[in-house]
Chimera marker file (.cmm) of the C-alpha trace (Angstrom):
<marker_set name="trace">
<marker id="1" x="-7.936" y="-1.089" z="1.804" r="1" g="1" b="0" radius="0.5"/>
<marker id="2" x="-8.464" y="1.209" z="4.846" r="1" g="1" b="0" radius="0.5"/>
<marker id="3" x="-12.461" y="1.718" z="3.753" r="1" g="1" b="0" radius="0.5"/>
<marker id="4" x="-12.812" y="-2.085" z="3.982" r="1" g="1" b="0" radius="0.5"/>
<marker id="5" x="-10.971" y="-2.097" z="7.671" r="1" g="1" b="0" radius="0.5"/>
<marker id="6" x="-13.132" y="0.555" z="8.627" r="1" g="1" b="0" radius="0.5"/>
<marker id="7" x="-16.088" y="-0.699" z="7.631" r="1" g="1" b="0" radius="0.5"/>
<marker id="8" x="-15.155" y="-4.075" z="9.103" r="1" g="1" b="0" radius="0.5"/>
<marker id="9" x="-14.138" y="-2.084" z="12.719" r="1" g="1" b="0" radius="0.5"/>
<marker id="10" x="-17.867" y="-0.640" z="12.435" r="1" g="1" b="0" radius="0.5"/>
<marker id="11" x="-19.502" y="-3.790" z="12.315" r="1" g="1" b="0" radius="0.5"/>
<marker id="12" x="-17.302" y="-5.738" z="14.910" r="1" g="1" b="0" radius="0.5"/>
<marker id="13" x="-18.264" y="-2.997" z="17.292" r="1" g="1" b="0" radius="0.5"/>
<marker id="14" x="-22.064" y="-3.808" z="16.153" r="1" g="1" b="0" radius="0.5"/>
<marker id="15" x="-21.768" y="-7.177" z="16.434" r="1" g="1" b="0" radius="0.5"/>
<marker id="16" x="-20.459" y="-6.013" z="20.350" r="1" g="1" b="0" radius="0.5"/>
<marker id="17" x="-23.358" y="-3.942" z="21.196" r="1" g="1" b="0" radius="0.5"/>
<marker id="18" x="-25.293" y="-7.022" z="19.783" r="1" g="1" b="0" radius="0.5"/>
<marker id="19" x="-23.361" y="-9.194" z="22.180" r="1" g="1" b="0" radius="0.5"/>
<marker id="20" x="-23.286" y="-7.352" z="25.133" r="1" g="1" b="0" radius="0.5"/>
<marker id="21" x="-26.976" y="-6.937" z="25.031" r="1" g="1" b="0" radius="0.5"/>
<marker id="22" x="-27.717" y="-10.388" z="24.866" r="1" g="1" b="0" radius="0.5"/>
<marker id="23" x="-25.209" y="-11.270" z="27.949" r="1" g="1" b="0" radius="0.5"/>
<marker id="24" x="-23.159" y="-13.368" z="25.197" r="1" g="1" b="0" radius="0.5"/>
<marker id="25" x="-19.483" y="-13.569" z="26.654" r="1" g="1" b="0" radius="0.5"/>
<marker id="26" x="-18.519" y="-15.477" z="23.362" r="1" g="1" b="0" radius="0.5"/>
<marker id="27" x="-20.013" y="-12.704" z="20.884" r="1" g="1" b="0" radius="0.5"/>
<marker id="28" x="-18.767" y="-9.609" z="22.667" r="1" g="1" b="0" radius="0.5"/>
<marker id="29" x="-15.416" y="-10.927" z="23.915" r="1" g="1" b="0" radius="0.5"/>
<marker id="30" x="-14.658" y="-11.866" z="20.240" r="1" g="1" b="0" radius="0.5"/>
<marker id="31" x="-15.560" y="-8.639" z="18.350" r="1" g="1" b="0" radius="0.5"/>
<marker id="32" x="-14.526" y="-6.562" z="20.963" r="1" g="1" b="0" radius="0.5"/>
<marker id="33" x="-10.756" y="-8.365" z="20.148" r="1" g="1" b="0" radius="0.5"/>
<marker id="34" x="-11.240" y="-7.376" z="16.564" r="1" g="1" b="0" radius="0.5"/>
<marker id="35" x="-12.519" y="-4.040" z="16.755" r="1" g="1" b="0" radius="0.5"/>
<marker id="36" x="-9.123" y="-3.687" z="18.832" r="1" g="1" b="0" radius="0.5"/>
<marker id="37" x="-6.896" y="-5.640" z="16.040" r="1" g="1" b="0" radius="0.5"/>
<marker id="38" x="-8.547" y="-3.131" z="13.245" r="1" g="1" b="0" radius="0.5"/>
<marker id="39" x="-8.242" y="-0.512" z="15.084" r="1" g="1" b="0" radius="0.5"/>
<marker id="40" x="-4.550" y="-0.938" z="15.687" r="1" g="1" b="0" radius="0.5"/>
<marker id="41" x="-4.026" y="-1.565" z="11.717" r="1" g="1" b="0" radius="0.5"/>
<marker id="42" x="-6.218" y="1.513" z="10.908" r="1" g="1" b="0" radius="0.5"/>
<marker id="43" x="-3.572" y="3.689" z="12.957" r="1" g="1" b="0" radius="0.5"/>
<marker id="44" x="-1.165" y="2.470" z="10.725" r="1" g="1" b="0" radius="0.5"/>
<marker id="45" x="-3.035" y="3.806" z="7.876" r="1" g="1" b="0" radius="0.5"/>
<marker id="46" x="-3.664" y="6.817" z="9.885" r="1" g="1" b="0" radius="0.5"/>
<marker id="47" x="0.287" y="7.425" z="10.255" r="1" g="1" b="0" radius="0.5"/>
<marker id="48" x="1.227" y="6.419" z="6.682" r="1" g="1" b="0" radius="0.5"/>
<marker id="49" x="-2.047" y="9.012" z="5.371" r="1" g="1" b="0" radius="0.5"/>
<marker id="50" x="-4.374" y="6.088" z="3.798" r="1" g="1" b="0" radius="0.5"/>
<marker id="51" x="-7.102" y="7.608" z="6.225" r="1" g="1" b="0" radius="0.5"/>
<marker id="52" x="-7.683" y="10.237" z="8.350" r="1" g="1" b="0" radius="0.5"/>
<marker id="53" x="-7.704" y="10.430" z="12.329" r="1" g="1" b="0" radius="0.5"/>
<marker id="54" x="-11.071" y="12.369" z="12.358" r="1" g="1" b="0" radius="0.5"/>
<marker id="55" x="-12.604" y="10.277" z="10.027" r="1" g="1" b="0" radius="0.5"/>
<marker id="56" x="-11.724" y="6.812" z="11.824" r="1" g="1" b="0" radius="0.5"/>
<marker id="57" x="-12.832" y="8.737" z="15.102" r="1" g="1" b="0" radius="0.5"/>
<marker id="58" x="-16.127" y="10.357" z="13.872" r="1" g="1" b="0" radius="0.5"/>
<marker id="59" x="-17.096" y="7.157" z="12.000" r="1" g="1" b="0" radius="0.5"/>
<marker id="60" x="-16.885" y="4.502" z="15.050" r="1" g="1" b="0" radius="0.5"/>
<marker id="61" x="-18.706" y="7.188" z="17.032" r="1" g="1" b="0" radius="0.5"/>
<marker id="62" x="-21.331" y="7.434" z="14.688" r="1" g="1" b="0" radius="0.5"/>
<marker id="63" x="-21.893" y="3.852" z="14.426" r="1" g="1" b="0" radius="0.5"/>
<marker id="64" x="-21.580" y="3.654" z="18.669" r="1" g="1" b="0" radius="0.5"/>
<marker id="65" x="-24.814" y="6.481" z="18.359" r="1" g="1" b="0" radius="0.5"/>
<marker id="66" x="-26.191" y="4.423" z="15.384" r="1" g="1" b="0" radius="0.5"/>
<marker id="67" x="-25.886" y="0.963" z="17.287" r="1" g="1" b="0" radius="0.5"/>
<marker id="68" x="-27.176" y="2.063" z="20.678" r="1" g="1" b="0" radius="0.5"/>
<marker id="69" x="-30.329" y="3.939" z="19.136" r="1" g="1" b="0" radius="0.5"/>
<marker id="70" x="-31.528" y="0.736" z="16.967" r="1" g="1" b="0" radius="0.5"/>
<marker id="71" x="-30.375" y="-1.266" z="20.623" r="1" g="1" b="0" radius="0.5"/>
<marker id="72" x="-33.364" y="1.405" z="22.293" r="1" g="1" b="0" radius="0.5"/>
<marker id="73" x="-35.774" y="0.851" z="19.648" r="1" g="1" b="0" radius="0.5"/>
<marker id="74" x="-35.322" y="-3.023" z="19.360" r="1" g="1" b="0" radius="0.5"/>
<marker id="75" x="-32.725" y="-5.826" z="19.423" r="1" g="1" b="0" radius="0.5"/>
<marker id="76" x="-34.008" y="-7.062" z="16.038" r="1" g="1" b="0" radius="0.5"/>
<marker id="77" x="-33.289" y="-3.519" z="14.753" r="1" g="1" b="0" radius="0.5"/>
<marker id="78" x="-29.700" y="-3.517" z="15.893" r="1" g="1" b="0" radius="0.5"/>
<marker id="79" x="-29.560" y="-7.083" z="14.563" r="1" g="1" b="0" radius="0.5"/>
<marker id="80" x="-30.402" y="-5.964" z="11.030" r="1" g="1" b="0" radius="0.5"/>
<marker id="81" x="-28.399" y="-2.933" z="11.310" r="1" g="1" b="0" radius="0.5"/>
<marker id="82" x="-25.113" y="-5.038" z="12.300" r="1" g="1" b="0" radius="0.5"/>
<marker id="83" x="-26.299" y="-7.306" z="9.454" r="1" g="1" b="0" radius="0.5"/>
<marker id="84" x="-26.068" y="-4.524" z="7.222" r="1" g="1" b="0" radius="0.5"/>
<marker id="85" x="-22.746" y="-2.793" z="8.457" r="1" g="1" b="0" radius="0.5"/>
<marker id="86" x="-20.816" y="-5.611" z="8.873" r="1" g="1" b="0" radius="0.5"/>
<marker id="87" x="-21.411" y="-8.009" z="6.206" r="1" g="1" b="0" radius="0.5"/>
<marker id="88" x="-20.422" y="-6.130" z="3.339" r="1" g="1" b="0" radius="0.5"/>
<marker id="89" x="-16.907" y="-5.524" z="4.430" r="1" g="1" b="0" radius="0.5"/>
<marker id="90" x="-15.406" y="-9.137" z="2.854" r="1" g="1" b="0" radius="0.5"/>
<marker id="91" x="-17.556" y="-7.762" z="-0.643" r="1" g="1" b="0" radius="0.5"/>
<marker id="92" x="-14.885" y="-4.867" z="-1.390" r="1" g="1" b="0" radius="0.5"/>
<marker id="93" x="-11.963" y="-7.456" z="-1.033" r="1" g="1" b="0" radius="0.5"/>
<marker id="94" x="-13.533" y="-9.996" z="-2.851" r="1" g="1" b="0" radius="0.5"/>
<marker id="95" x="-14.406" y="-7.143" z="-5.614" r="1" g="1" b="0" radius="0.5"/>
<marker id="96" x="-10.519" y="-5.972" z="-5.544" r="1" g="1" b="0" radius="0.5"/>
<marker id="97" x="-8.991" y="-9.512" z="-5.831" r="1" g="1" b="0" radius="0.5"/>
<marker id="98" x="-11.401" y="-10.254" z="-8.762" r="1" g="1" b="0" radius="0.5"/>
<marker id="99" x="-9.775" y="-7.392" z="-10.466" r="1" g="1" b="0" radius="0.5"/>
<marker id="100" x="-6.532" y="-8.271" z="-9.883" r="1" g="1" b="0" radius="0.5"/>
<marker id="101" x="-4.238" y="-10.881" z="-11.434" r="1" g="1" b="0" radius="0.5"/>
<marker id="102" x="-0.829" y="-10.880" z="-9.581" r="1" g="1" b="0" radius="0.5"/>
<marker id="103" x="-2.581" y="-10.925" z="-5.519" r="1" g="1" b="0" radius="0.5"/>
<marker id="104" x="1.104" y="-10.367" z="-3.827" r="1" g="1" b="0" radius="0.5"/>
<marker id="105" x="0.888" y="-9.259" z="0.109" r="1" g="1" b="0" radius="0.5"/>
<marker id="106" x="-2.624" y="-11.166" z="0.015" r="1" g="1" b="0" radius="0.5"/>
<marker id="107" x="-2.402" y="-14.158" z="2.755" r="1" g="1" b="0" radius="0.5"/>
<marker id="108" x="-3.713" y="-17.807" z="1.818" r="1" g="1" b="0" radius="0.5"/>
<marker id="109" x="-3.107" y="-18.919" z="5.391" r="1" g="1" b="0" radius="0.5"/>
<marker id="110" x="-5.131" y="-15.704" z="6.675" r="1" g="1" b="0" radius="0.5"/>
<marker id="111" x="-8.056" y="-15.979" z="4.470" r="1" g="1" b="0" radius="0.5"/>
<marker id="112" x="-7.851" y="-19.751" z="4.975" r="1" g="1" b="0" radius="0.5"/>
<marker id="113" x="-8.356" y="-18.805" z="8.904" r="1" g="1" b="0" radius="0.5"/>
<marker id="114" x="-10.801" y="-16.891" z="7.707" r="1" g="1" b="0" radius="0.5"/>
<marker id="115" x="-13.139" y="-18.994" z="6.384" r="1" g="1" b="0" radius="0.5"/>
<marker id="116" x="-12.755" y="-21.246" z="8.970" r="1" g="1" b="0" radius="0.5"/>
<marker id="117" x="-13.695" y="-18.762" z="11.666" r="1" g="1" b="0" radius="0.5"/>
<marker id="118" x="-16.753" y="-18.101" z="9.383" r="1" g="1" b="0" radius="0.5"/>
<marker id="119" x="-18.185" y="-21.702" z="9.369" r="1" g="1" b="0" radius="0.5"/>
<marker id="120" x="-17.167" y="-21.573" z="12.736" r="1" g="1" b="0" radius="0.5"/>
<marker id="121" x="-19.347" y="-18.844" z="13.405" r="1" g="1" b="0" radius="0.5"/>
<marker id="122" x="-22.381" y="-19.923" z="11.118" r="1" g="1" b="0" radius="0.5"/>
<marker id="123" x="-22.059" y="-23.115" z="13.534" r="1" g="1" b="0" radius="0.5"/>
<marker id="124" x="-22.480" y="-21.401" z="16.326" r="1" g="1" b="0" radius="0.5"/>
<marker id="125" x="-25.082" y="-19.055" z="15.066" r="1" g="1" b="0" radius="0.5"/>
<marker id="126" x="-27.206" y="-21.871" z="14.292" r="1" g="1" b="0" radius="0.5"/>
<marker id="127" x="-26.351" y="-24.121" z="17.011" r="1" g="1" b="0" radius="0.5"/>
<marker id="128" x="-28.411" y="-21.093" z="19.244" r="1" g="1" b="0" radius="0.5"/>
<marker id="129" x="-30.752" y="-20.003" z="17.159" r="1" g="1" b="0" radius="0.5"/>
<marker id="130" x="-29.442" y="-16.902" z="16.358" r="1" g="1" b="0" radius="0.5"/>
<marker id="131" x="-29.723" y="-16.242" z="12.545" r="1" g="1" b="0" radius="0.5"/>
<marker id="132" x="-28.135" y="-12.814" z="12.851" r="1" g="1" b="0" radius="0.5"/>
<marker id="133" x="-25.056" y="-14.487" z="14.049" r="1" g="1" b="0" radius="0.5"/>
<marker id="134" x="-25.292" y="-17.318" z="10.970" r="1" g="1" b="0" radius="0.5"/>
<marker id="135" x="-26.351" y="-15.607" z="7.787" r="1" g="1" b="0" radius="0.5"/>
<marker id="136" x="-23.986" y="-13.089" z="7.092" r="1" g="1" b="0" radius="0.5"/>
<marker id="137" x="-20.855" y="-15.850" z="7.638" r="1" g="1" b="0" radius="0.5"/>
<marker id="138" x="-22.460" y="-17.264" z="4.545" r="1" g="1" b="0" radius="0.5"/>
<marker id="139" x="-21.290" y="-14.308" z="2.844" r="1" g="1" b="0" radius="0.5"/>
<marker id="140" x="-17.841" y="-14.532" z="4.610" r="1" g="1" b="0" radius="0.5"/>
<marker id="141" x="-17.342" y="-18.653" z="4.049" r="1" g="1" b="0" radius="0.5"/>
<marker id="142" x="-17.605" y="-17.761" z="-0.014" r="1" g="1" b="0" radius="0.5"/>
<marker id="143" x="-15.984" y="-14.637" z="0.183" r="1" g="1" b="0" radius="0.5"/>
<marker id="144" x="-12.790" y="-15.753" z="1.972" r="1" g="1" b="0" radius="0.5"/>
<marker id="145" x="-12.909" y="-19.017" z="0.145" r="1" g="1" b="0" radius="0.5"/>
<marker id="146" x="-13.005" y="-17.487" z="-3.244" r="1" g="1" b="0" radius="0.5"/>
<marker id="147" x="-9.762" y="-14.859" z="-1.689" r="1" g="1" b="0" radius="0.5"/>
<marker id="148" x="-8.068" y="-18.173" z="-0.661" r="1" g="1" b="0" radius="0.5"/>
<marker id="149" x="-8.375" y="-19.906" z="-4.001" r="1" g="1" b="0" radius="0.5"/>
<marker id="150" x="-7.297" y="-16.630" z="-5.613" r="1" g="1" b="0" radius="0.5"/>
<marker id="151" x="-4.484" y="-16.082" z="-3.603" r="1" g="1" b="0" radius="0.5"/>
<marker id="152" x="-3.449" y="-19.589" z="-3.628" r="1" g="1" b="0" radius="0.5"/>
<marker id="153" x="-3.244" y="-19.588" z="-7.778" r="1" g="1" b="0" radius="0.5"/>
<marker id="154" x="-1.552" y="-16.458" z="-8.001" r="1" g="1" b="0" radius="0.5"/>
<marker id="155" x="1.039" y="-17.089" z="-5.566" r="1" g="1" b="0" radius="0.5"/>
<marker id="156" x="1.763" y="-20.652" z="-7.810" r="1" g="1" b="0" radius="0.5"/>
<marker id="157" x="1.708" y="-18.606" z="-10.804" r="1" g="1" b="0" radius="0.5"/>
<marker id="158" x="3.988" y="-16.017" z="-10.118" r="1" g="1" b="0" radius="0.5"/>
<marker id="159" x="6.252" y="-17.607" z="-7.406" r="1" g="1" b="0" radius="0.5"/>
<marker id="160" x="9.676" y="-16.325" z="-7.562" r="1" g="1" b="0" radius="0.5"/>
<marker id="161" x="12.204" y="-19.006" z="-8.488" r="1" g="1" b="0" radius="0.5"/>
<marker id="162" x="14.430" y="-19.338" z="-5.454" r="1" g="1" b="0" radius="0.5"/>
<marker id="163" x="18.086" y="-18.779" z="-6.087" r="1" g="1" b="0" radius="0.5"/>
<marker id="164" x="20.198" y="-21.774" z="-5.945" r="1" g="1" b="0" radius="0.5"/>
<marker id="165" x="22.661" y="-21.712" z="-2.789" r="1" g="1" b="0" radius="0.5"/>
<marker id="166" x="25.967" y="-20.358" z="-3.190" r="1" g="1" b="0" radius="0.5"/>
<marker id="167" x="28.953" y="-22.917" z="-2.953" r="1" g="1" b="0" radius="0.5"/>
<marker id="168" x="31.706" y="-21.949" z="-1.417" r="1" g="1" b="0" radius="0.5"/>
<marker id="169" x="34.728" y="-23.689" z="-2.412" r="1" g="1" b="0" radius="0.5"/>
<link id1="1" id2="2" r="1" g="1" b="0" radius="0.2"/>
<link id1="2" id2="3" r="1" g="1" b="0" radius="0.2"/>
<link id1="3" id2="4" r="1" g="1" b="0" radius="0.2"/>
<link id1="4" id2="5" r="1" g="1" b="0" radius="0.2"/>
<link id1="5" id2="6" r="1" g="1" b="0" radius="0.2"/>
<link id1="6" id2="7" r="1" g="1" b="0" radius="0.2"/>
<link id1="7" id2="8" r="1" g="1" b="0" radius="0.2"/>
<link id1="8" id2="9" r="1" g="1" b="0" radius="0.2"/>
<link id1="9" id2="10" r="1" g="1" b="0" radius="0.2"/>
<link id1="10" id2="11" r="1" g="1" b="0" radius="0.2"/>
<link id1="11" id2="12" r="1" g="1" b="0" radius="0.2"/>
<link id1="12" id2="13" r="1" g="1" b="0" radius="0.2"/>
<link id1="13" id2="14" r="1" g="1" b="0" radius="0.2"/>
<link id1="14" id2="15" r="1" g="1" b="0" radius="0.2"/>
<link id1="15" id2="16" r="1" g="1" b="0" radius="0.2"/>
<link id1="16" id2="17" r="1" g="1" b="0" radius="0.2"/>
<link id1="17" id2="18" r="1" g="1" b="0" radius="0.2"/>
<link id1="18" id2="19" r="1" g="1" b="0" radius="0.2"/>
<link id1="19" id2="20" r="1" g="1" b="0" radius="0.2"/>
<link id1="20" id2="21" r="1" g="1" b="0" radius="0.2"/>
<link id1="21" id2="22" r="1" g="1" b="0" radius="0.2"/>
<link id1="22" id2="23" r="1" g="1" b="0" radius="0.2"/>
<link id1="23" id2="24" r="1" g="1" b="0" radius="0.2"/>
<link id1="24" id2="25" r="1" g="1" b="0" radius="0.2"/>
<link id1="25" id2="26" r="1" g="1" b="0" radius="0.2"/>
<link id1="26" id2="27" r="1" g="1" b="0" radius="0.2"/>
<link id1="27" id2="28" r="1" g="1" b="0" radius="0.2"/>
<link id1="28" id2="29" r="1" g="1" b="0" radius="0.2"/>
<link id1="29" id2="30" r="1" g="1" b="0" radius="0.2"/>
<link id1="30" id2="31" r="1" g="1" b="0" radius="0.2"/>
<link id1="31" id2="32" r="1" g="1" b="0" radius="0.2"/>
<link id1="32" id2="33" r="1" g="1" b="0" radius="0.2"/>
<link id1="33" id2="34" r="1" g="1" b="0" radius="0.2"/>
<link id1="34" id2="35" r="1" g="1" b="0" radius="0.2"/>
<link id1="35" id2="36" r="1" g="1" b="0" radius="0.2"/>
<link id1="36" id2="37" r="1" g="1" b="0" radius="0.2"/>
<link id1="37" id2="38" r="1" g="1" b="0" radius="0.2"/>
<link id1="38" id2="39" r="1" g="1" b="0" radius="0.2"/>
<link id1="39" id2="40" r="1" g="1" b="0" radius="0.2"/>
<link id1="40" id2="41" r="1" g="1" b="0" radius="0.2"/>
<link id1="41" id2="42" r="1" g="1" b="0" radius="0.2"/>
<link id1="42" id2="43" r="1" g="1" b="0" radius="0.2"/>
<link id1="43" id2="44" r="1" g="1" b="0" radius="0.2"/>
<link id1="44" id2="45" r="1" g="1" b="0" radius="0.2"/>
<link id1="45" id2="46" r="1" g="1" b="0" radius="0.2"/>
<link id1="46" id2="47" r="1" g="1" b="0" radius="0.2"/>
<link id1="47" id2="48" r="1" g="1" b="0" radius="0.2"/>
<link id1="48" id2="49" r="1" g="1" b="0" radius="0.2"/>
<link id1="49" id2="50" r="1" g="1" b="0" radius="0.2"/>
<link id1="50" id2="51" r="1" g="1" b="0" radius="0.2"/>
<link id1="51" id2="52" r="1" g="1" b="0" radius="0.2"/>
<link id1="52" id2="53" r="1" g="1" b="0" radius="0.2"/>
<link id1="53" id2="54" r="1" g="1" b="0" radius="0.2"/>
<link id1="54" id2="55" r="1" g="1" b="0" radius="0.2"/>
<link id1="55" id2="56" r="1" g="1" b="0" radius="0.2"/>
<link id1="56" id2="57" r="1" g="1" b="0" radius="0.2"/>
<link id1="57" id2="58" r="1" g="1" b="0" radius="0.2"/>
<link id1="58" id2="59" r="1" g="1" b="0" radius="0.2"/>
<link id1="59" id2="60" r="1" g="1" b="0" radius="0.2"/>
<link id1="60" id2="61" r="1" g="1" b="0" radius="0.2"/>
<link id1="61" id2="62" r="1" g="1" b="0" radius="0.2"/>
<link id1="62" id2="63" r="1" g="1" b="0" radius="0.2"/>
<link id1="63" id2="64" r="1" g="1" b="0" radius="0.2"/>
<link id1="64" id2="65" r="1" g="1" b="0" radius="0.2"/>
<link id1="65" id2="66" r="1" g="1" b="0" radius="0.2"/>
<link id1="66" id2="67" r="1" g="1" b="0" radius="0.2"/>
<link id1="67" id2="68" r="1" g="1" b="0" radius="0.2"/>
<link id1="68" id2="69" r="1" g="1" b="0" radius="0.2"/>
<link id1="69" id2="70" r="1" g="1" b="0" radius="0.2"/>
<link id1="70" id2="71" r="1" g="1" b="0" radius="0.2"/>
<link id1="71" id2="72" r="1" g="1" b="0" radius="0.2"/>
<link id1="72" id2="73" r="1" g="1" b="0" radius="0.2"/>
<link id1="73" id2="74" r="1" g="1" b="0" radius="0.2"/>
<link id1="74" id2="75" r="1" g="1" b="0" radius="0.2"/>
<link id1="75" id2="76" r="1" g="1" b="0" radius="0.2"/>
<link id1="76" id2="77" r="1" g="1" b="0" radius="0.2"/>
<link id1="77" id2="78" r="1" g="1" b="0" radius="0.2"/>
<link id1="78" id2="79" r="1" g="1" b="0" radius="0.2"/>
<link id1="79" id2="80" r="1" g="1" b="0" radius="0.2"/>
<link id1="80" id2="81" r="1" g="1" b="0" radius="0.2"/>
<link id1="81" id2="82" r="1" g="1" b="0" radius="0.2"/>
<link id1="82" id2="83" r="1" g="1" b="0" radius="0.2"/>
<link id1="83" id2="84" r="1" g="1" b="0" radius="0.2"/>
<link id1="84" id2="85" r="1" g="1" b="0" radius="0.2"/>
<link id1="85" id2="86" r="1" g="1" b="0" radius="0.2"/>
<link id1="86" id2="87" r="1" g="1" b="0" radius="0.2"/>
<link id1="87" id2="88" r="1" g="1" b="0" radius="0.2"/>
<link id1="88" id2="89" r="1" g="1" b="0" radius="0.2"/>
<link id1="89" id2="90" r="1" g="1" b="0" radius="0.2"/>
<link id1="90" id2="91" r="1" g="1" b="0" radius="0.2"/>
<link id1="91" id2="92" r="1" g="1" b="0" radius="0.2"/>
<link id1="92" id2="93" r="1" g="1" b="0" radius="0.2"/>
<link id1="93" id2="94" r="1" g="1" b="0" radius="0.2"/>
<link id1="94" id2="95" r="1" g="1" b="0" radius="0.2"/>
<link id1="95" id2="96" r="1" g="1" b="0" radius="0.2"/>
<link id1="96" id2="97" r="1" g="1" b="0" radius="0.2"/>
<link id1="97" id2="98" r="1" g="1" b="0" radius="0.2"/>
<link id1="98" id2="99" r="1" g="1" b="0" radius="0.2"/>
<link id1="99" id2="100" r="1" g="1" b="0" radius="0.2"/>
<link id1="100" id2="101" r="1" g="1" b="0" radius="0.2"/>
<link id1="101" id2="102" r="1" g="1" b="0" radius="0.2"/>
<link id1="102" id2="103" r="1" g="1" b="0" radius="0.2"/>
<link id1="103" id2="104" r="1" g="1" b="0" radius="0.2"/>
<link id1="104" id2="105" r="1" g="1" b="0" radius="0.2"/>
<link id1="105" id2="106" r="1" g="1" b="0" radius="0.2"/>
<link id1="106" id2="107" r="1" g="1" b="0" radius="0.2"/>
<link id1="107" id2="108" r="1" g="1" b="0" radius="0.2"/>
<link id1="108" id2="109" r="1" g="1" b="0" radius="0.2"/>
<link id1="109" id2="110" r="1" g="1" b="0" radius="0.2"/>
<link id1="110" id2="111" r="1" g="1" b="0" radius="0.2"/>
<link id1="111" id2="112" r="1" g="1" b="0" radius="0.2"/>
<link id1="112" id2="113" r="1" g="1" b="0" radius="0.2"/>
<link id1="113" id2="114" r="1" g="1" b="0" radius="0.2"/>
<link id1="114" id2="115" r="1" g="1" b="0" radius="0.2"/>
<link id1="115" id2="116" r="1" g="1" b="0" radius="0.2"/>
<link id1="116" id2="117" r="1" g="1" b="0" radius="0.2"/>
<link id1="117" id2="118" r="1" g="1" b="0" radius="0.2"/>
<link id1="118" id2="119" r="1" g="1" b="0" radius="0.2"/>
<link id1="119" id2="120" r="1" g="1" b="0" radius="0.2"/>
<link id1="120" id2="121" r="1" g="1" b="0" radius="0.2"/>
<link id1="121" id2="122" r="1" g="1" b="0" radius="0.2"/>
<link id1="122" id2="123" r="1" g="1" b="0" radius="0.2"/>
<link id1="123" id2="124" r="1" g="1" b="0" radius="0.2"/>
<link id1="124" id2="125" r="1" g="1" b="0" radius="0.2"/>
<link id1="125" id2="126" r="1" g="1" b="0" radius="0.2"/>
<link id1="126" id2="127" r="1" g="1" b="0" radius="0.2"/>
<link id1="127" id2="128" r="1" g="1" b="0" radius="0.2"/>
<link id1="128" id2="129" r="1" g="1" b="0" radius="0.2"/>
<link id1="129" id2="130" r="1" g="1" b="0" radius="0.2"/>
<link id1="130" id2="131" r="1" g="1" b="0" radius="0.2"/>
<link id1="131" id2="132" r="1" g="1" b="0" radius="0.2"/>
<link id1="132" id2="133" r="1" g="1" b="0" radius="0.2"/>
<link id1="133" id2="134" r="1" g="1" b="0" radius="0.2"/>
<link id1="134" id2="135" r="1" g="1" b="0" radius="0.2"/>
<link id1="135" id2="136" r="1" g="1" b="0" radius="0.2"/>
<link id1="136" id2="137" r="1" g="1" b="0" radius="0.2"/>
<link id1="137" id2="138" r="1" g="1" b="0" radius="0.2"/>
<link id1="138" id2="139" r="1" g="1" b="0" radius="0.2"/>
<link id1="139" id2="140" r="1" g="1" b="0" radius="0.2"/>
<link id1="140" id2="141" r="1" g="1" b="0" radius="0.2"/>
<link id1="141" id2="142" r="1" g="1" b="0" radius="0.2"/>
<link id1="142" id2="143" r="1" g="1" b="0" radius="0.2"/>
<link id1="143" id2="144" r="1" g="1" b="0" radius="0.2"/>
<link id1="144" id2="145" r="1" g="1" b="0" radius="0.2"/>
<link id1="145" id2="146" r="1" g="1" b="0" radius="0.2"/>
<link id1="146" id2="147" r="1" g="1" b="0" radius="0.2"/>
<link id1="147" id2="148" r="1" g="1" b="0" radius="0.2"/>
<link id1="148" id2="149" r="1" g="1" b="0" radius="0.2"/>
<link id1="149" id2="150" r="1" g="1" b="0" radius="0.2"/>
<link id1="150" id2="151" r="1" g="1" b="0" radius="0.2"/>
<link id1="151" id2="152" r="1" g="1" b="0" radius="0.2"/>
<link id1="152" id2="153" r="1" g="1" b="0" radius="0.2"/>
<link id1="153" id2="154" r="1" g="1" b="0" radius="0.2"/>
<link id1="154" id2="155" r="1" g="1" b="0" radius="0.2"/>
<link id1="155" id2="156" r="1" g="1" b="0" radius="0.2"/>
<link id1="156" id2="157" r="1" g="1" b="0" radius="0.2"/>
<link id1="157" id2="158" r="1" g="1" b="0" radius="0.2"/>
<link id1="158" id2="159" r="1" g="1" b="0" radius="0.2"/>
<link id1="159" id2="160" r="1" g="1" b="0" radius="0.2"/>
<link id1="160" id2="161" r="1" g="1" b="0" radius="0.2"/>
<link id1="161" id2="162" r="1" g="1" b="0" radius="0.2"/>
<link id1="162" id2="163" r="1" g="1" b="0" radius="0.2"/>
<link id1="163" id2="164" r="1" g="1" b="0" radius="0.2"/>
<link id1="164" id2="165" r="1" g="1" b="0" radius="0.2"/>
<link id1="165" id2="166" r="1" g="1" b="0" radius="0.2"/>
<link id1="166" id2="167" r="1" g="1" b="0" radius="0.2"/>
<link id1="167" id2="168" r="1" g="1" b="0" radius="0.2"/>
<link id1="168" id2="169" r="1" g="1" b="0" radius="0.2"/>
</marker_set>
């Protein structure tokens, strides 16, 4: 869903402003990898049509403007803004697997990561205070747990029988 990389490349290059103005190496060096890794699958959609080059340009500048202005009024502004941004991203995944049955192409072992990296993160965020940082991986511990689950169920239920190997006589 190229909305849902979008929106998730938005927020990771929130969640870098938010780093960079606190001086945290960890934060910014981390979301600044993923706005990359987004970015790079959101050319692919750009080249196969899904989205268009104008609109993947004129949205991260918007949120660059967007992030940088709440950063000038206050850091607590830019935190709720990245809250708000980035958060939402795992929702319209979680919405689209709930709708469908047969979740071929959809990772376990990636949204297993996933939720990993989002306790991981929750950690973290509370280990220094920072409730920005924690909260929304609440959001993205059930979300990618629920995907895993899903993806882990379908995949059992419609595995394809492998073929028996050939003998050769």
């Amino acid at each position: 869903m190229p909305a849902s990389f979008l929106q998730g490349s938005c927020g990771s290059l929130l969640w870098t402003i938010y780093g960079l103005s606190f001086g945290n190496l960890s934060l910014t060096i981390a979301n600044g990898q993923i706005v990359i890794a987004i970015l790079l699958i959101l050319f692919v959609c750009v080249r196969h049509g899904k989205i268009v080059f104008w609109k993947l340009v004129a949205a991260h500048f918007a949120t660059l403007v967007l992030g940088l202005f709440a950063l000038y009024i206050s850091i607590t502004l830019l935190g709720f803004v990245t809250v708000a941004i980035g958060t939402p991203a795992i929702i319209w995944q979680v919405i689209r697997v709930y709708r469908t049955e047969h979740l071929y192409g959809v990772s376990v072992i990636t949204y297993g990561l996933l939720f990993a990296c989002c306790i991981a993160w929750f950690s973290y965020g509370a280990l220094i205070g920072d409730w920005f940082v924690a909260s929304p991986n609440i959001i993205g511990i059930s979300g990618s747990l629920y995907i895993t689950i899903r993806a882990l169920r379908s995949h059992q239920k419609f595995a394809v029988p492998e073929e028996p190997l050939l003998q050769i006589i």
